[in-house]
ROBAMAR-441725 format. One record per atom (N, C-alpha, C): residue in three letters; y, z negated, x negated. Coordinates in steps of 0.05 Angstrom, whole numbers, padded with zeros to 5 digits, always signed. Each point is the difference from the previous one (the first is absolute). Last residue first. Layout:
ROBAMAR-441725
ALAYZX/...
This chain:
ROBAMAR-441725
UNK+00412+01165+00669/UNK-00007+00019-00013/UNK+00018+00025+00008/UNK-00019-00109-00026/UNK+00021+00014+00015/UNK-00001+00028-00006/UNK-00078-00083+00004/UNK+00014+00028-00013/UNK+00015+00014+00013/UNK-00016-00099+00039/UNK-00013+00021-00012/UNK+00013+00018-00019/UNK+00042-00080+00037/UNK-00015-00010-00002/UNK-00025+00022-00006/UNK+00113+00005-00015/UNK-00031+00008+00013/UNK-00020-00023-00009/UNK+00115+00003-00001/UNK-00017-00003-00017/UNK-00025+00012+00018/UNK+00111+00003-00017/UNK-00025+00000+00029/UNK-00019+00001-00028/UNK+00081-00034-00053/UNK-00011+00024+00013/UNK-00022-00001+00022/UNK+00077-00076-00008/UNK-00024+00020-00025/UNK-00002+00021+00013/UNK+00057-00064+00044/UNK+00011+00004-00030/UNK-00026+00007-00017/UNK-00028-00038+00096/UNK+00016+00009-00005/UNK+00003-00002-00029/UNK-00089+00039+00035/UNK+00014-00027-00011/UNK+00033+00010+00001/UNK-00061+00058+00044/UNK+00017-00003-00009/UNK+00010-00024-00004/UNK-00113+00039+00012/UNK+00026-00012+00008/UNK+00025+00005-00011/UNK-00098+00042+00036/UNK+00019+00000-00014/UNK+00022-00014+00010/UNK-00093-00005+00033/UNK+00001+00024-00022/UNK+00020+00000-00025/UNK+00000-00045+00102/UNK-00005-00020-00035/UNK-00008+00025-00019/UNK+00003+00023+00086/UNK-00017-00007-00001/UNK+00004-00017-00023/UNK+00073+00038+00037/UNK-00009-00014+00015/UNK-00033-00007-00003/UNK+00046+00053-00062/UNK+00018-00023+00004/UNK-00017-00020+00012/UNK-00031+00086-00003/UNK-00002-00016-00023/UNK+00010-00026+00003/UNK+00019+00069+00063/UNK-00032-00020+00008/UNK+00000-00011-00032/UNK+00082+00045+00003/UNK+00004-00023+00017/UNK-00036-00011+00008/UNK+00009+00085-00057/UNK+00012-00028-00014/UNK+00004-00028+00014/UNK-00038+00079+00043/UNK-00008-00009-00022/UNK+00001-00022-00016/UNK+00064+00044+00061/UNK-00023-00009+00013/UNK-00021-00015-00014/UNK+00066+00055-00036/UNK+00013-00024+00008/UNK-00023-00021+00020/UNK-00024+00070-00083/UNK+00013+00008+00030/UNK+00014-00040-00004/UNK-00006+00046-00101/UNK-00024-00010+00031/UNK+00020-00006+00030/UNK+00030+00020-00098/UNK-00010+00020+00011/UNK-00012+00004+00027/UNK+00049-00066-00066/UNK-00023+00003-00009/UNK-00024+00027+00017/UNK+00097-00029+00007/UNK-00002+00004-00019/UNK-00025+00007-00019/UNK+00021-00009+00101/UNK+00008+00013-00004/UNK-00001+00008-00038/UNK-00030-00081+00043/UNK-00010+00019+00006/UNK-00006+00038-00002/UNK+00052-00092-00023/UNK-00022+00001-00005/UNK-00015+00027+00000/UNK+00071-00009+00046/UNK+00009+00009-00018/UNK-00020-00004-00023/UNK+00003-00033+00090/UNK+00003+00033-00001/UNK+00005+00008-00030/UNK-00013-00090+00016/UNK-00024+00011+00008/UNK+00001+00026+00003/UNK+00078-00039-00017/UNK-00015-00011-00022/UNK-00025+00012+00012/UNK+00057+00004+00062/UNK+00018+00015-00027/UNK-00022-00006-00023/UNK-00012-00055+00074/UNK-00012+00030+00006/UNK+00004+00029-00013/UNK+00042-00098-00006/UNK-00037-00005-00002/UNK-00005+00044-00007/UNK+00091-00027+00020/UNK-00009-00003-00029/UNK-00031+00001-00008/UNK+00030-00002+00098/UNK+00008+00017-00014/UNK-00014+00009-00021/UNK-00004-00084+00034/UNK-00025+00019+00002/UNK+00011+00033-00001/UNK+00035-00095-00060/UNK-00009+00017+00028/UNK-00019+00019+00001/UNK-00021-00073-00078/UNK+00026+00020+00009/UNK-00003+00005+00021/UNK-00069-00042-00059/UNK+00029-00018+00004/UNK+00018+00022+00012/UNK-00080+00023-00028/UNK+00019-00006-00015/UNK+00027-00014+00008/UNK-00090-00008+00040/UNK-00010-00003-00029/UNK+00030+00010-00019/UNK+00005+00004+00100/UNK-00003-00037-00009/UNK-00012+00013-00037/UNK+00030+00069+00040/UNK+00014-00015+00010/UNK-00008-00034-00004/UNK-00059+00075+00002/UNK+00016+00010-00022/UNK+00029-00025-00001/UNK-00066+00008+00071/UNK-00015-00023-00022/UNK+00013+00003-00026/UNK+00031+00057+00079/UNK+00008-00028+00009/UNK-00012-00022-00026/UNK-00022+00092+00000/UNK+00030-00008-00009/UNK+00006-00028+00001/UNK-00088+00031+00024/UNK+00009+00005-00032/UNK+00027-00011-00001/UNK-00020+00015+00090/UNK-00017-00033-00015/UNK+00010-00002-00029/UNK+00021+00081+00051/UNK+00026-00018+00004/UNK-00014-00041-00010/UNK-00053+00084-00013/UNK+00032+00003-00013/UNK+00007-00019+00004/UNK-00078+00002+00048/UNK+00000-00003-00025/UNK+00020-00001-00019/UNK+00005+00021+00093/UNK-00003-00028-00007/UNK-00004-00010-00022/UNK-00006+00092+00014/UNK+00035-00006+00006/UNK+00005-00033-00004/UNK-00086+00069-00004/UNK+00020-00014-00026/UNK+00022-00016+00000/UNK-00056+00061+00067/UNK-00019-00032-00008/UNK+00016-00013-00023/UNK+00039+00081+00037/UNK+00000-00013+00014/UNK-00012-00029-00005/UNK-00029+00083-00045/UNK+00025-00009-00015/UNK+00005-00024+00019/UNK-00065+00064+00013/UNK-00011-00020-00008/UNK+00028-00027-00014/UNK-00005+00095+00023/UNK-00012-00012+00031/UNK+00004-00030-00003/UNK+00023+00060-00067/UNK+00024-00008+00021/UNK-00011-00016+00018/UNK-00061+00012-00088/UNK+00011+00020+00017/UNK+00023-00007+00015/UNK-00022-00034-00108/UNK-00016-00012+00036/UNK+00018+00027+00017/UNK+00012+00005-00095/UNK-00032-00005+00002/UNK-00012-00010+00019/UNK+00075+00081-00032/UNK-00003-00023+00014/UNK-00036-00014-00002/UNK+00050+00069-00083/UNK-00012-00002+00029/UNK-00003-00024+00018/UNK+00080+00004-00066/UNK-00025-00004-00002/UNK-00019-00001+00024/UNK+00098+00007-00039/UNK-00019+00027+00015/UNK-00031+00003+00001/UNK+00075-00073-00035/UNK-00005+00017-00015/UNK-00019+00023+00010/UNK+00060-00068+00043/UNK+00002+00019+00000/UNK-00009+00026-00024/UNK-00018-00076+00074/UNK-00024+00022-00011/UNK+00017+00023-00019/UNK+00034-00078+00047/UNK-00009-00016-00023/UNK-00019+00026-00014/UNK+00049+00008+00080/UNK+00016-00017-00017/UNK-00006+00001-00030/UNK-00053+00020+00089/UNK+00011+00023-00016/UNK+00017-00009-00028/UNK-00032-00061+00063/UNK-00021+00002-00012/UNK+00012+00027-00019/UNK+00063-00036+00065/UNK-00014-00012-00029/UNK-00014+00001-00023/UNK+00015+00054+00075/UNK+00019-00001-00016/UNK-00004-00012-00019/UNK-00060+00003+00074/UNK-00006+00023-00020/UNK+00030+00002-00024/UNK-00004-00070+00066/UNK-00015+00002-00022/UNK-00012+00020-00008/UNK+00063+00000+00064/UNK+00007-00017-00018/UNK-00026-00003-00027/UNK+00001+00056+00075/UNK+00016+00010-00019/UNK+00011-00022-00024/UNK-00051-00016+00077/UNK-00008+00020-00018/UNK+00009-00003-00029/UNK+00044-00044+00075/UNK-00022-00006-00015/UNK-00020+00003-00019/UNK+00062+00050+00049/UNK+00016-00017-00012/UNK-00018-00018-00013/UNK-00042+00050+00064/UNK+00009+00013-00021/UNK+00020-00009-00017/UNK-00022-00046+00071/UNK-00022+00004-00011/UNK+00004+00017-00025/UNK+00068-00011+00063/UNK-00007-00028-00020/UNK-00018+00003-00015/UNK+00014+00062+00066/UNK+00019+00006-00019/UNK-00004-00026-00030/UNK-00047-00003+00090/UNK-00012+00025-00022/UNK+00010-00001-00030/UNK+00037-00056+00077/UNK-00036-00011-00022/UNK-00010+00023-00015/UNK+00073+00030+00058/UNK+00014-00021-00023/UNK-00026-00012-00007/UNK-00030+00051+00065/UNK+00019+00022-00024/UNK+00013-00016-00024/UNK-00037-00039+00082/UNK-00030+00020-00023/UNK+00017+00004-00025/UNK+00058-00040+00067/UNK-00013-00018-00013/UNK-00019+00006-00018/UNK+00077+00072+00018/UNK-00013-00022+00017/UNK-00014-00019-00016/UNK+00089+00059-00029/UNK-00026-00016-00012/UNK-00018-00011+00019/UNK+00093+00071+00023/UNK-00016-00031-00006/UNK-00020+00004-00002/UNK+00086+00071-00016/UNK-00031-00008+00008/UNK-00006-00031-00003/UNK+00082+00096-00008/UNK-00001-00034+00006/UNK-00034-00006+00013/UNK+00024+00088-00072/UNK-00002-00012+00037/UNK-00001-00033+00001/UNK-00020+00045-00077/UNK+00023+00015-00010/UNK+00013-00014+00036/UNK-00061-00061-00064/UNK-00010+00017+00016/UNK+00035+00008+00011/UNK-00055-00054-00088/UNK+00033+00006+00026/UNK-00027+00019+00008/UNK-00025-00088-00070/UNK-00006+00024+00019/UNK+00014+00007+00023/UNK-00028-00060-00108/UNK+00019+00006+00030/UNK-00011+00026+00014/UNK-00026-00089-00071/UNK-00009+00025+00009/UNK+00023+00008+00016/UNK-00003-00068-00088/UNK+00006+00013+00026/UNK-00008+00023+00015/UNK-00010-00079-00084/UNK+00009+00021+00001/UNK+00001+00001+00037/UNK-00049-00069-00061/UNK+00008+00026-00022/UNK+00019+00011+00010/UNK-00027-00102+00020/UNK+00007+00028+00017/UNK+00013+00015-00021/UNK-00054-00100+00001/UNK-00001+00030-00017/UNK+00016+00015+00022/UNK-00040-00082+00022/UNK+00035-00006-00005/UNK+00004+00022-00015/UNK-00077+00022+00050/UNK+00005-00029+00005/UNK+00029-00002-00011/UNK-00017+00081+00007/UNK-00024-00011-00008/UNK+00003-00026-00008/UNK+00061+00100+00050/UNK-00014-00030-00002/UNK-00028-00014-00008/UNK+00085+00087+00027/UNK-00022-00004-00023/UNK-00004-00029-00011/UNK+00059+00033+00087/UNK+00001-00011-00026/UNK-00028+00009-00011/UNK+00054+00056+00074/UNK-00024-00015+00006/UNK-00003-00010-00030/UNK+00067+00054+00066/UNK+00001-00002-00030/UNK-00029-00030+00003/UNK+00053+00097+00071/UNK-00027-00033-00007/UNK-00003+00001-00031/UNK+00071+00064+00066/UNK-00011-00008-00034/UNK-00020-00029+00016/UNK+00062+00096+00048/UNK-00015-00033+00007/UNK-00018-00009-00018/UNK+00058+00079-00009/UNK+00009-00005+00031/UNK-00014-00033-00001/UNK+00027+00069-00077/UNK-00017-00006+00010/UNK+00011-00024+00023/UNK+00037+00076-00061/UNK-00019+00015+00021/UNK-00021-00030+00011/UNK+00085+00003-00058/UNK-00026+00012-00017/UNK-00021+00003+00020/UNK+00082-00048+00031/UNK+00006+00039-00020/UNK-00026+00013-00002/UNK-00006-00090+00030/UNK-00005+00020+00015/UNK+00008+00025-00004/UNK+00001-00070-00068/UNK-00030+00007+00019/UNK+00003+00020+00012/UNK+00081-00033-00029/UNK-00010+00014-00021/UNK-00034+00017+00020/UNK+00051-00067+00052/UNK+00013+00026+00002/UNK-00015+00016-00023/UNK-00031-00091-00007/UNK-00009+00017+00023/UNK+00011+00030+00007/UNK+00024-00060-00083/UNK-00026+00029-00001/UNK-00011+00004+00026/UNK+00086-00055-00007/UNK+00004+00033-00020/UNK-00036+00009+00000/UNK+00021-00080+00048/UNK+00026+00005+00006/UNK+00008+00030-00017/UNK-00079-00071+00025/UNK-00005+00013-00018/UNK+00022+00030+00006/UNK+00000-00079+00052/UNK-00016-00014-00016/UNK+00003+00021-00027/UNK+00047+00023+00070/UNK+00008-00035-00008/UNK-00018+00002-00020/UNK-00023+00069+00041/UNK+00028+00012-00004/UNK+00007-00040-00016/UNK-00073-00004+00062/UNK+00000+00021-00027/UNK+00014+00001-00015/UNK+00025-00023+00086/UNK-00003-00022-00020/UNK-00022+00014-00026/UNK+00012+00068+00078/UNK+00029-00022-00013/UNK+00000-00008-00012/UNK-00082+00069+00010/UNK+00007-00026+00019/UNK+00024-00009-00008/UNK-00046+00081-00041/UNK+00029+00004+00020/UNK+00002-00031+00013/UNK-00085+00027-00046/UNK+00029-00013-00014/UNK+00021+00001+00009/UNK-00094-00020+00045/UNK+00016+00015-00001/UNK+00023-00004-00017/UNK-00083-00049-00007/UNK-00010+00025+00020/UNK+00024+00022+00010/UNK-00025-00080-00083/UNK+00017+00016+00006/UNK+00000+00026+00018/UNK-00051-00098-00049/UNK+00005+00022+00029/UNK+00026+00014+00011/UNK-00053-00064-00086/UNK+00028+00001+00015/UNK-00006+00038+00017/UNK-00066-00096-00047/UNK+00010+00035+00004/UNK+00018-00001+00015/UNK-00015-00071-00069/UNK-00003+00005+00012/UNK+00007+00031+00011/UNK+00029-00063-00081/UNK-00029+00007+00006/UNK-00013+00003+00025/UNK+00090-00006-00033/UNK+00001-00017+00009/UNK-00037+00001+00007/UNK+00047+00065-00061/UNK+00014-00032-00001/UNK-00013-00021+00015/UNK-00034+00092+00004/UNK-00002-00016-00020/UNK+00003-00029-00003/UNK+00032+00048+00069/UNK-00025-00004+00005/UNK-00016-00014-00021/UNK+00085+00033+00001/UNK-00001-00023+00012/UNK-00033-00007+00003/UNK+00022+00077-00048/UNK+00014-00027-00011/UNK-00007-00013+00017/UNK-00024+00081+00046/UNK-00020-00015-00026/UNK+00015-00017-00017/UNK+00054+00022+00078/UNK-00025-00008+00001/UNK-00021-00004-00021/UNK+00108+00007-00026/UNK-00017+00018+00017/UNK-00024-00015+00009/UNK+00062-00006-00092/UNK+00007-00011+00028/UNK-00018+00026+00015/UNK+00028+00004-00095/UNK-00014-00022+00001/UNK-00004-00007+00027/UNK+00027+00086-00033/UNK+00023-00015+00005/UNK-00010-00031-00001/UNK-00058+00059-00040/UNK+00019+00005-00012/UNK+00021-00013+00018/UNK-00084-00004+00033/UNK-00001-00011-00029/UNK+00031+00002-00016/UNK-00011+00047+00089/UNK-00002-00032+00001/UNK-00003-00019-00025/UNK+00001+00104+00000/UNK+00027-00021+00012/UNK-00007-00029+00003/UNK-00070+00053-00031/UNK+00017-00010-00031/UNK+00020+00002+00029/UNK-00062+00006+00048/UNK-00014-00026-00018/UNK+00023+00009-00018/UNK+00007+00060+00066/UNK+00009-00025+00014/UNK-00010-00020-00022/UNK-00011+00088-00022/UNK+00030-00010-00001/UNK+00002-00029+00009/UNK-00086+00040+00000/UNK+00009-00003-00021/UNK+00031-00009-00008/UNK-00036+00020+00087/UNK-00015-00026-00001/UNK+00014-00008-00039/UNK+00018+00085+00030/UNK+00012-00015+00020/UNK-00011-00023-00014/UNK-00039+00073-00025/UNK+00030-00004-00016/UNK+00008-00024+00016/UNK-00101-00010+00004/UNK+00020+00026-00005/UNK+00022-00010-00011/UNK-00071-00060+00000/UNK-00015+00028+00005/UNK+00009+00021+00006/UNK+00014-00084-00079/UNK+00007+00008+00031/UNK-00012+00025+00008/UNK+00005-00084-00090/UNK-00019+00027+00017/UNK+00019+00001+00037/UNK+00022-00066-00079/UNK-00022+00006-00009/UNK-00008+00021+00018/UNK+00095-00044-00022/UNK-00016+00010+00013/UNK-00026+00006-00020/UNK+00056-00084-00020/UNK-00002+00032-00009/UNK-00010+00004+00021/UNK+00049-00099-00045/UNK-00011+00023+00025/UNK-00004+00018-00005/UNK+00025-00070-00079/UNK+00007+00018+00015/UNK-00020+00019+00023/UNK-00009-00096-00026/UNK-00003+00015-00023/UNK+00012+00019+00021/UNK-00016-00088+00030/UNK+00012-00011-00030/UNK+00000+00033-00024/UNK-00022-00020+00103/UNK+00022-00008-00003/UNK+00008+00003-00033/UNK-00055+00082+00052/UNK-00005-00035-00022/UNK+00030-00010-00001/UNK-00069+00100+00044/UNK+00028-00030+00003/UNK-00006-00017-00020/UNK-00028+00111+00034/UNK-00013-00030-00024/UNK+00028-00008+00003/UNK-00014+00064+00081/UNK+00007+00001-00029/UNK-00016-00028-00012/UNK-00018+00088+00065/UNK-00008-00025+00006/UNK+00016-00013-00039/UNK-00005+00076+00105/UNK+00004-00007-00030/UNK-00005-00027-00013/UNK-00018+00076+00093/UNK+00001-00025-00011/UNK+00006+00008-00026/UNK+00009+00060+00099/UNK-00006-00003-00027/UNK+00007-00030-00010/UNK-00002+00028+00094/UNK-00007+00028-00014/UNK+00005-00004-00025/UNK-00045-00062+00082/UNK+00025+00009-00022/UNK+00002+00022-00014/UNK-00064-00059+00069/UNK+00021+00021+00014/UNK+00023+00007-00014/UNK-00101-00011-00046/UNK+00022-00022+00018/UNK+00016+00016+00002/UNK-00073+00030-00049/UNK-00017-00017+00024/UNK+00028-00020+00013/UNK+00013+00063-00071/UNK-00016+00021+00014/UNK-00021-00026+00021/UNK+00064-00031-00065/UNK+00016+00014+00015/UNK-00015+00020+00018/UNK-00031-00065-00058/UNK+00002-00018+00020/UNK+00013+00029+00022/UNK-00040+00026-00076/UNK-00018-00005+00016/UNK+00007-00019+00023/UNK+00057+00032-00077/UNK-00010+00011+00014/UNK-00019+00001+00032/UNK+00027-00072-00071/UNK+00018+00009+00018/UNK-00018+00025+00024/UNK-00054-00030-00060/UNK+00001-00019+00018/UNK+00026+00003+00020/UNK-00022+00050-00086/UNK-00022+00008+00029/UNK+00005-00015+00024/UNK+00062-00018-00075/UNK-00003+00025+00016/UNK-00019+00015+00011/UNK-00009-00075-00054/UNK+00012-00009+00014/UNK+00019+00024+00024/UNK-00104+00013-00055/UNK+00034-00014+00001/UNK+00011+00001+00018/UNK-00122+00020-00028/UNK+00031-00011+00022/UNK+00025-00011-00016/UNK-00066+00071-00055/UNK+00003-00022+00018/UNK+00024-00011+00016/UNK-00030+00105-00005/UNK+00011-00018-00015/UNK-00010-00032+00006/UNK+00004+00100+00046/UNK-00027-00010-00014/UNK+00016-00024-00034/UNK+00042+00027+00092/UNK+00017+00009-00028/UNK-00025-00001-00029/UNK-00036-00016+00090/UNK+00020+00029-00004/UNK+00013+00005-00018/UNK-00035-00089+00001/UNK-00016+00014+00000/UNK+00000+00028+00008/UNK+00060-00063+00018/UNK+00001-00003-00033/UNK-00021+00017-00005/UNK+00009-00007+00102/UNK+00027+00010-00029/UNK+00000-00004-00016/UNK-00065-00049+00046/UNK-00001+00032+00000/UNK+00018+00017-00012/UNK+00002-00092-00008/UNK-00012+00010-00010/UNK-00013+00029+00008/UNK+00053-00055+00042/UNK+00023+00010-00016/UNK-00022+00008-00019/UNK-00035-00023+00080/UNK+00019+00027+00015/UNK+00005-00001-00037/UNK-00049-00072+00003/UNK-00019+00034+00006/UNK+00019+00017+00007/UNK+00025-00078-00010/UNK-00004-00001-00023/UNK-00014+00029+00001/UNK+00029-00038+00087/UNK+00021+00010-00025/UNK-00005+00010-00024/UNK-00069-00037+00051/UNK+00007+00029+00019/UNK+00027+00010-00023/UNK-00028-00086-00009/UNK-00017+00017-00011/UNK+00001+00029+00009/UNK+00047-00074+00025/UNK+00004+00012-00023/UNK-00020+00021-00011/UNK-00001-00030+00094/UNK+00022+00010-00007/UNK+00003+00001-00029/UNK-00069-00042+00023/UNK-00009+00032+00010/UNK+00035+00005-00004/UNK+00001-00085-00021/UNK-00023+00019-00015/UNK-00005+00025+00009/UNK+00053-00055+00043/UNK+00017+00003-00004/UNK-00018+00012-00032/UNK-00016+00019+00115/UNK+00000-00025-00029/UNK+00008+00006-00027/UNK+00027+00044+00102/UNK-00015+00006-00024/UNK+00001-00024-00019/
């Protein structure tokens, strides 16, 4: 499957579940929707930051909900490392030995709590990672090749409906659909990257400044990053962002 008909097939499974809950898409349509198309029986998914405290943001039962505050709360498990090291970590059985080495109190914790085999998949947008997806299953299982391009896909998802959620939080009807979110991701990561030479800072710091623009004046995150990237709007460093139109 190419790797457009594979998103787009995703974007159509997590938008059917947002559309039962007759709502727009979050980040709990997207769990959901990974767990009714992969061999797991529930996902969760927390917000990461090296520089602010971790939280869960959504699980689809009790299980998947324990496994995101044990791993936030002892610091150690598959979604830390996955975080840490921005990659996915494959956990097809927790009973393996060296488990036990790596993560020596939440594999035994895990399996109290009913789960047998976790996939923790980063939340990635070039040097941006908000957060973490995960997903147990109660039976020792492997990811084939469909199944782990699936799983990514939705990790993908999920990434920018987070972002984009980030910034909506005054409840303002959406003004692009889900379908359409995907065409943004280069745009973000351009915005940030041009946030970085006009103030002089990382790209962290870039994207703290473009979420927060954003967030104070009401407007999506999407929005604010085609401004950027058209010259619309700049951030001199030590002033205020300025416009080249009516900031409305």
């Amino acid at each position: 499957m190419t790797p457009n008909r594979r998103s787009s097939r995703i974007r159509l499974l997590v938008a059917e579940q947002a559309a039962r809950r007759g709502a727009r898409v979050g980040v709990m349509d997207v769990c959901t929707a990974a767990v009714t198309s992969l061999p797991v029986g529930g996902a969760g998914m927390s917000a990461m930051s090296p520089a602010a405290a971790s939280h869960p943001l959504c699980s689809t039962d009790d299980i998947s909900e324990r496994l995101e505050e044990l791993q936030l709360t002892l610091g150690e498990g598959p979604c830390v490392d996955a975080f840490t090291h921005g990659e996915a970590v494959l956990t097809p059985d927790l009973r393996t030995g060296e488990l036990h080495d790596s993560w020596p109190v939440f594999a035994d914790a895990a399996l109290e709590a009913g789960a047998r085999a976790v996939f923790a998949l980063p939340l990635q947008m070039g040097a941006v990672s908000p957060g973490v997806l995960d997903l147990y299953a109660q039976v020792p299982v492997r990811l084939n090749a469909e199944e782990l391009a699936d799983a990514l896909a939705f990790a993908e998802l999920a990434t920018l409906v987070l972002l984009d959620a980030r910034t909506d939080a005054r409840g303002a009807p959406p003004k692009r659909h889900i379908e359409d979110l995907s065409g943004y991701r280069a745009e973000i990561s351009q915005a940030t990257g041009m946030l970085t030479v006009q103030l002089g800072v990382g790209v962290d710091e870039a994207f703290v400044r473009l979420r927060a623009y954003a967030y104070a004046r009401g407007h999506r995150l999407t929005d604010v990053a085609a401004d950027v990237v058209a010259r619309r709007l700049r951030f001199p460093a030590g002033a205020e962002p300025t416009r080249t139109d009516e900031d409305t």
